[in-house]
C-alpha positions in Angstrom: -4.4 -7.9 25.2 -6.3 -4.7 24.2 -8.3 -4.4 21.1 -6.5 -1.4 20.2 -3.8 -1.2 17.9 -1.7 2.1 16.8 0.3 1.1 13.3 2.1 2.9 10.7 -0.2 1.9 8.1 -2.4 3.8 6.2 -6.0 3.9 6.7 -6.8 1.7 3.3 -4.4 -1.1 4.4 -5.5 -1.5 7.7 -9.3 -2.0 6.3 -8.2 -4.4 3.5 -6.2 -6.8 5.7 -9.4 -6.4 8.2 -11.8 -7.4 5.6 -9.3 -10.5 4.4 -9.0 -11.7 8.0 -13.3 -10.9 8.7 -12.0 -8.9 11.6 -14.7 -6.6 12.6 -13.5 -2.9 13.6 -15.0 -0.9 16.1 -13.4 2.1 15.7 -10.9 3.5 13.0 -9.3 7.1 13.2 -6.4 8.9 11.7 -2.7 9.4 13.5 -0.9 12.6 12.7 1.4 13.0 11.7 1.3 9.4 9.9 -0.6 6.3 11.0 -3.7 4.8 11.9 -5.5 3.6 15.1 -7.9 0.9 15.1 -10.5 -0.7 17.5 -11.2 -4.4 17.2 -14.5 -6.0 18.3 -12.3 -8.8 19.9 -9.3 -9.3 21.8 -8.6 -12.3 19.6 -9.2 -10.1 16.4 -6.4 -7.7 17.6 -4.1 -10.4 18.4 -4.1 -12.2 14.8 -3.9 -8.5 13.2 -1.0 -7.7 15.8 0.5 -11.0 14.0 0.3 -9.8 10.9 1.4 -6.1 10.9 3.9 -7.0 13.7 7.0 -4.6 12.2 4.3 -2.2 12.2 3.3 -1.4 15.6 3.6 2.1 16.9 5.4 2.1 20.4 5.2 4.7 22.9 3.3 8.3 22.7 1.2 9.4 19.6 -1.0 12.2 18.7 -4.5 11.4 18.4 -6.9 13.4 16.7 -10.4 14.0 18.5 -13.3 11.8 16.9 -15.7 15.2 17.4 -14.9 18.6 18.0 -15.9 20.1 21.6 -19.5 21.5 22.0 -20.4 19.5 18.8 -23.7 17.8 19.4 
């Protein structure tokens, strides 16, 4: 399993449930137009959270937002 997840959650509940669980995150960004992507440090971390926000799950294409702008140092 990857240890990234794309859900339709917002940036605040995807942190909470991370800190109740002690899953360590890697990587947290935005999704536009809704949603939030999210880097585990595991495989096994992203498999319990996968459990948990299972009717959540994005599916298919989304729209990413870049971490850094172009050119930026």
């Amino acid at each position: 399993m990857s240890r990234a997840l794309n859900l339709s959650a917002t940036r605040a509940e995807v942190e909470a449930t991370a800190l109740r669980q002690k899953a360590r995150i890697t990587s947290i960004e935005s999704l536009h137009p809704a949603g939030t992507r999210v880097v585990f440090a595991s495989a096994d971390a992203a498999a319990q959270f996968a459990r948990a926000f299972k009717s959540q799950i994005l599916e298919g294409r989304i729209t990413r937002t870049p971490l850094r702008t172009r050119g930026a140092p």
